[in-house]
ROVOVO-777466 format. One record per residue (C-alpha): residue number from 1; residue in one letter; x, y, z. Coordinates in nm, 4 decimals. Layout:
% ROVOVO-777466
{NUM; A; {X; Y; Z}}
...
% end
This chain:
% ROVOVO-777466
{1; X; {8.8884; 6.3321; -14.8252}}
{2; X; {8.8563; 6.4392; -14.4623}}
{3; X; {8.7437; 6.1766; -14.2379}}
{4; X; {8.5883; 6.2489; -13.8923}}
{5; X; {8.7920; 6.0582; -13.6253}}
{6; X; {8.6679; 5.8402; -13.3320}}
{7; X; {9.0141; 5.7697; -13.1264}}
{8; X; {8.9952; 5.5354; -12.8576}}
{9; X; {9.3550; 5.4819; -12.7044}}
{10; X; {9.5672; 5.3191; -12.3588}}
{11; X; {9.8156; 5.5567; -12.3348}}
{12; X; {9.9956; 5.8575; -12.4564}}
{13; X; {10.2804; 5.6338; -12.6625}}
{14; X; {10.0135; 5.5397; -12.9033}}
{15; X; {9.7824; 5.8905; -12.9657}}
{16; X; {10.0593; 6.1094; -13.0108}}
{17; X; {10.1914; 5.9047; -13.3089}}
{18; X; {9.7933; 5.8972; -13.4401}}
{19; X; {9.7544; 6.2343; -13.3664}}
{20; X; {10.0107; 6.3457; -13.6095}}
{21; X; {9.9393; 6.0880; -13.8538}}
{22; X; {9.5691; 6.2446; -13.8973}}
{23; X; {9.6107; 6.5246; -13.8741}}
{24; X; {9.8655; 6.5203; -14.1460}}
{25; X; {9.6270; 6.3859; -14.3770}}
{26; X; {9.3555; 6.6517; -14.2785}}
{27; X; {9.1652; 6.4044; -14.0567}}
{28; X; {8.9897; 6.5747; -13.7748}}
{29; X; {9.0025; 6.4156; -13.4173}}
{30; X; {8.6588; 6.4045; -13.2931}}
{31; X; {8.7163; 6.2675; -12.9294}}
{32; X; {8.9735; 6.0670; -12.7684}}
{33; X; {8.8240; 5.7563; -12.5718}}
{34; X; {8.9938; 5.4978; -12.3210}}
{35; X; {8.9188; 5.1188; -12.3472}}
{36; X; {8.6895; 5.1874; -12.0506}}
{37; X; {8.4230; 5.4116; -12.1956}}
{38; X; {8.1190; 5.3207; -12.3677}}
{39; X; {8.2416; 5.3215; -12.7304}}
{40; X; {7.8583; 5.2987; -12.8930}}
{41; X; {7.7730; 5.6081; -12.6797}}
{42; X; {8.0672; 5.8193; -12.7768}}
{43; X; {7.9898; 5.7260; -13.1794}}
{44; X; {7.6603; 5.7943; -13.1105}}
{45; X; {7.7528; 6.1413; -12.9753}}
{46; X; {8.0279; 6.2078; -13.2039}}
{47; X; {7.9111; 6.0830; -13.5411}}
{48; X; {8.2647; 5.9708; -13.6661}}
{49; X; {8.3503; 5.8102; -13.9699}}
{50; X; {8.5567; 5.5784; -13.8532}}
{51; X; {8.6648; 5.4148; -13.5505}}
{52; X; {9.0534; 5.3672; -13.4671}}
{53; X; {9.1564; 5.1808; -13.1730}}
{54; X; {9.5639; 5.1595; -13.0364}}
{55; X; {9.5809; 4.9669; -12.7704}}
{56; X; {9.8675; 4.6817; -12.5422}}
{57; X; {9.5815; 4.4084; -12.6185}}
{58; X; {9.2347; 4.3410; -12.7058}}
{59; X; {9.0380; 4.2214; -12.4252}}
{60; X; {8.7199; 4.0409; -12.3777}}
{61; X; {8.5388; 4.3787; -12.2780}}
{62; X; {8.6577; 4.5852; -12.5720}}
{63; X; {8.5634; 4.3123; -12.8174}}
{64; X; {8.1815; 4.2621; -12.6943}}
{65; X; {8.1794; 4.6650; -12.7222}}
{66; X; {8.3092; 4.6243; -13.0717}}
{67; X; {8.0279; 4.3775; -13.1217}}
{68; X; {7.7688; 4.6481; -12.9877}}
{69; X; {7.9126; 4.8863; -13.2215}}
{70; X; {7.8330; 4.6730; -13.5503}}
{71; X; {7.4826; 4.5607; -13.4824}}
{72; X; {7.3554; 4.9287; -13.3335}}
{73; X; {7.6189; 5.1719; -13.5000}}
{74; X; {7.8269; 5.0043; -13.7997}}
{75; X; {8.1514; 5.2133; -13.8706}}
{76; X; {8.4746; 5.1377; -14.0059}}
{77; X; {8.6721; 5.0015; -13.7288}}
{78; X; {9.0998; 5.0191; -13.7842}}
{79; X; {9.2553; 4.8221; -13.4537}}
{80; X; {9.6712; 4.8638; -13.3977}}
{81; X; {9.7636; 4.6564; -13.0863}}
{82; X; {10.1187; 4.5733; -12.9544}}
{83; X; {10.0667; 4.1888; -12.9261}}
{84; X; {9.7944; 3.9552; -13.0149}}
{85; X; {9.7419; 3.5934; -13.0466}}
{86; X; {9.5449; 3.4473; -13.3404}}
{87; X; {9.2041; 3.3741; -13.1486}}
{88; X; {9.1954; 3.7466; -13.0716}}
{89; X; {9.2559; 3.8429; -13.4726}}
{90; X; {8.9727; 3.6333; -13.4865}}
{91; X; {8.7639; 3.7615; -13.2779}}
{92; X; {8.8357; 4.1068; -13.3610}}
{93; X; {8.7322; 4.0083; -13.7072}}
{94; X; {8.4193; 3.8768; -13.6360}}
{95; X; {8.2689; 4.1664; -13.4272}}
{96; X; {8.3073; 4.3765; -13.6790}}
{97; X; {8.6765; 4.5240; -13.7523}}
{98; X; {8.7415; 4.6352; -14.0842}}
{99; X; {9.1578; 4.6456; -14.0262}}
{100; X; {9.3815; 4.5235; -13.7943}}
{101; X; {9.7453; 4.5314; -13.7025}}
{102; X; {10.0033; 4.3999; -13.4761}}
{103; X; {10.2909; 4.5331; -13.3715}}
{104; X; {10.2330; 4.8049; -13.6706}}
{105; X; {10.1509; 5.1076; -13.5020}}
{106; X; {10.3541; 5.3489; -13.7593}}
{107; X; {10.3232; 5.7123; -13.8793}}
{108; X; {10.3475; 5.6088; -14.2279}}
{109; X; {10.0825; 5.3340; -14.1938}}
{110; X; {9.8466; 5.5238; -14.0763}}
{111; X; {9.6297; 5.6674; -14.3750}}
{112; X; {9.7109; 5.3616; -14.5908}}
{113; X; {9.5219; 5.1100; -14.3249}}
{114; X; {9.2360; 5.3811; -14.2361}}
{115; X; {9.1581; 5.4220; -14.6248}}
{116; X; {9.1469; 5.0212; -14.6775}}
{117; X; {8.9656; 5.0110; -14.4009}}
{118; X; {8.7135; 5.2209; -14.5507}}
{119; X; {8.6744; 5.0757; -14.9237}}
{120; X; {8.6349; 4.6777; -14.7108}}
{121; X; {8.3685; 4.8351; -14.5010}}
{122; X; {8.1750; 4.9780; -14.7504}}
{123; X; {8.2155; 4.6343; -14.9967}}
{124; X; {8.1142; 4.4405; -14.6783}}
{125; X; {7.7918; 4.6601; -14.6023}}
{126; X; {7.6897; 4.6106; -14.9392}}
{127; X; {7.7421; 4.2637; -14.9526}}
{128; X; {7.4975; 4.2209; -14.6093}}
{129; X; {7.2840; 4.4516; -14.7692}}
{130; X; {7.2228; 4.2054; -15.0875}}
{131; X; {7.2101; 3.9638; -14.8446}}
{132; X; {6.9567; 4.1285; -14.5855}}
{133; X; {6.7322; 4.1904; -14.9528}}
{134; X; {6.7590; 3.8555; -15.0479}}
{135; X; {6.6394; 3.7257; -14.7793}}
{136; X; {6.3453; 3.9358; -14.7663}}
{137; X; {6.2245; 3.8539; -15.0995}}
{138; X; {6.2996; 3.4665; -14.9798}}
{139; X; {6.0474; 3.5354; -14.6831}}
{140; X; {5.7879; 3.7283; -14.8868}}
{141; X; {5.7707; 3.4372; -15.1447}}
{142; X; {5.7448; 3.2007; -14.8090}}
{143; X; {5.4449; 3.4195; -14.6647}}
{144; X; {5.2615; 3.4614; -14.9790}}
{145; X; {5.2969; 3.0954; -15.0886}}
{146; X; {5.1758; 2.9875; -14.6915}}
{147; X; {4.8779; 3.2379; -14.7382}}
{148; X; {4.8172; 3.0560; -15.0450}}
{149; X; {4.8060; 2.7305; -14.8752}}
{150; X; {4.5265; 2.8736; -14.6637}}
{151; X; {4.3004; 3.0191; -14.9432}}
{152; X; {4.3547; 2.6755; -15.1160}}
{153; X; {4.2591; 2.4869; -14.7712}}
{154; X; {3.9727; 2.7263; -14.6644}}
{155; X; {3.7909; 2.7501; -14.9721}}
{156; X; {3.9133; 2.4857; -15.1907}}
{157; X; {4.0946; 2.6732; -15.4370}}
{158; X; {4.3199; 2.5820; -15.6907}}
{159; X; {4.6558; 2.7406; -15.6847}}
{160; X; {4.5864; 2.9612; -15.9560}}
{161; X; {4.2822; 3.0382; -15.7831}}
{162; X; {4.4125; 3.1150; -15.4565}}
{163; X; {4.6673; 3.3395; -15.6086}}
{164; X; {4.3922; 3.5544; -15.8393}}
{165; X; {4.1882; 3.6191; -15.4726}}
{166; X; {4.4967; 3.6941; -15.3224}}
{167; X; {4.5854; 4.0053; -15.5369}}
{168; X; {4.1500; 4.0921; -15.5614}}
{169; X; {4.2311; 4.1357; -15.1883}}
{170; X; {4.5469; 4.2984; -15.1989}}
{171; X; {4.4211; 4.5505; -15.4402}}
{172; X; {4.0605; 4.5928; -15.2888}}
{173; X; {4.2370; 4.6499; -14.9457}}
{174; X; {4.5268; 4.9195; -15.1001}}
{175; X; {4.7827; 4.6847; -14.9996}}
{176; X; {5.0623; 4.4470; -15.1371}}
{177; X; {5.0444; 4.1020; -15.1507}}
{178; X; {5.3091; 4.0386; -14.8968}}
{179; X; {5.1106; 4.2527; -14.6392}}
{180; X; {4.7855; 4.1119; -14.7546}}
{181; X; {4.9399; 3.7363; -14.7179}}
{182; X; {5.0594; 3.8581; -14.3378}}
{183; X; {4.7357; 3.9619; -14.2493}}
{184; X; {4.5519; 3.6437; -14.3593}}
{185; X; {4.8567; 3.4229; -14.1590}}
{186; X; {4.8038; 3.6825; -13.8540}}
{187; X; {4.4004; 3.5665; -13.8603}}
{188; X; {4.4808; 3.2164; -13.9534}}
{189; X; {4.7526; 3.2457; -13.6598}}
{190; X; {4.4803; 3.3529; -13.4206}}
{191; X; {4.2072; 3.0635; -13.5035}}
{192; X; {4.4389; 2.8008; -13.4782}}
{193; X; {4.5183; 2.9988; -13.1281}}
{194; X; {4.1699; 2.9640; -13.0421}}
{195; X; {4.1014; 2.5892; -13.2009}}
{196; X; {4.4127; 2.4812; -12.9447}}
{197; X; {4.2287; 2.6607; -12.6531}}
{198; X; {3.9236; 2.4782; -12.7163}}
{199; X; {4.0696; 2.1523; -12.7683}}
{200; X; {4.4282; 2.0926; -12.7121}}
{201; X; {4.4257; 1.7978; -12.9760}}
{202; X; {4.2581; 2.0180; -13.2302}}
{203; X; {4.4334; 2.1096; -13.5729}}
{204; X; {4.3937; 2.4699; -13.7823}}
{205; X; {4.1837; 2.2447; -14.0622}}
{206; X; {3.9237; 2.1933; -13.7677}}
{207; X; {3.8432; 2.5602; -13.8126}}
{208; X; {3.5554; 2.6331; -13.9940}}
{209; X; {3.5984; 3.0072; -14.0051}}
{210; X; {3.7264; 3.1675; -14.3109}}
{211; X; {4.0216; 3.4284; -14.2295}}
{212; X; {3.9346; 3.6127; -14.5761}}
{213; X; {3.5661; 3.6565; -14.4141}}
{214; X; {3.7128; 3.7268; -14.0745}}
{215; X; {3.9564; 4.0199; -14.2413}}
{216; X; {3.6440; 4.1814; -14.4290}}
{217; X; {3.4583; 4.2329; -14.1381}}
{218; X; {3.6951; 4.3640; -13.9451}}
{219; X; {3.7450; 4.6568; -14.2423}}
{220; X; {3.3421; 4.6927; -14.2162}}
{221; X; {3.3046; 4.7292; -13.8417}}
% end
């Protein structure tokens, strides 16, 4: 499959070899890059599919730019470099590069890196996307069991209770019960807020108003 190209490179002894190499196997070249230019902008501007870096040596510049690169624009990074000591393999690794080799920079290596570079990028973005949904559904549970606590608190509910007004309200409002439950911690948020003002050594049980009452107003005015 053809691959569109982000080359960043040092010198000429490294992008001629890469050069060939991709093209060779129908990769296209989308812009060649030094160390010194701002890698997210260029993969902003460029839309590669990958990233392939062949430089001397990492450096402490062109790693935080690597970093950059995975939390605003994540791509599958390949990194050939002449020398390297272990902290920088380790550091490479941890903002965000999919492959990388020392002392390997070869014709033949080329494609075979690039395309395992690809397959551990894609396994790694779908592991942090099980994990980024995972977590979600960990802090929905959280927020709806919290807004429970409140119901419970404010109006002396049982559990079961406090769950069966919860979803009356989600329902009546055209909402879920996650967004329902963030709503009533918002209000509950903002009378504690205001119970603190009044009286530093207030707590939120001092409050007498009811956020469910305080939320059905506000939908009335």
């Amino acid at each position: 499959m053809r691959r569109r190209i982000l080359l960043m490179t040092d010198h000429g002894d490294h992008t001629k070899p890469l050069e060939w190499a991709l093209g060779a196997a129908r990769h296209v070249i989308v812009a060649i890059i030094r160390p010194d230019d701002d890698l997210c902008f260029y993969a902003w501007q460029a839309r590669p599919d990958a990233v392939v870096v062949a430089l001397a040596a990492l450096d402490h510049g062109l790693l935080q730019q690597l970093e950059r690169l995975s939390r605003e624009h994540p791509l599958p990074v390949v990194v050939f470099v002449d020398r390297s000591e272990h902290e920088a393999l380790r550091a490479a690794l941890k903002a965000g590069v999919s492959s990388y080799v020392v002392d390997g920079l070869e014709i033949a290596r080329v494609t075979p890196v690039l395309e395992t570079a690809l397959v551990r990028f894609r396994e790694f973005q779908t592991l942090r996307q099980e994990r980024d949904a995972a977590m979600a559904r960990l802090s929905e549970r959280k927020r709806i069991e919290r807004a429970k606590s409140v119901l419970m608190e404010r109006r002396g509910l049982s559990e079961k209770a406090a769950h069966a007004a919860l979803r009356q309200m989600a329902d009546a409002a055209g909402k879920s019960v996650s967004e329902t439950s963030k709503q009533i911690l918002a209000v509950e948020a903002l009378l504690h807020g205001q119970a603190l003002a009044d009286d530093p050594g207030a707590r939120a049980t001092s409050v007498s108003a009811d956020p469910v009452k305080l939320i059905k107003a506000s939908r009335a005015e």
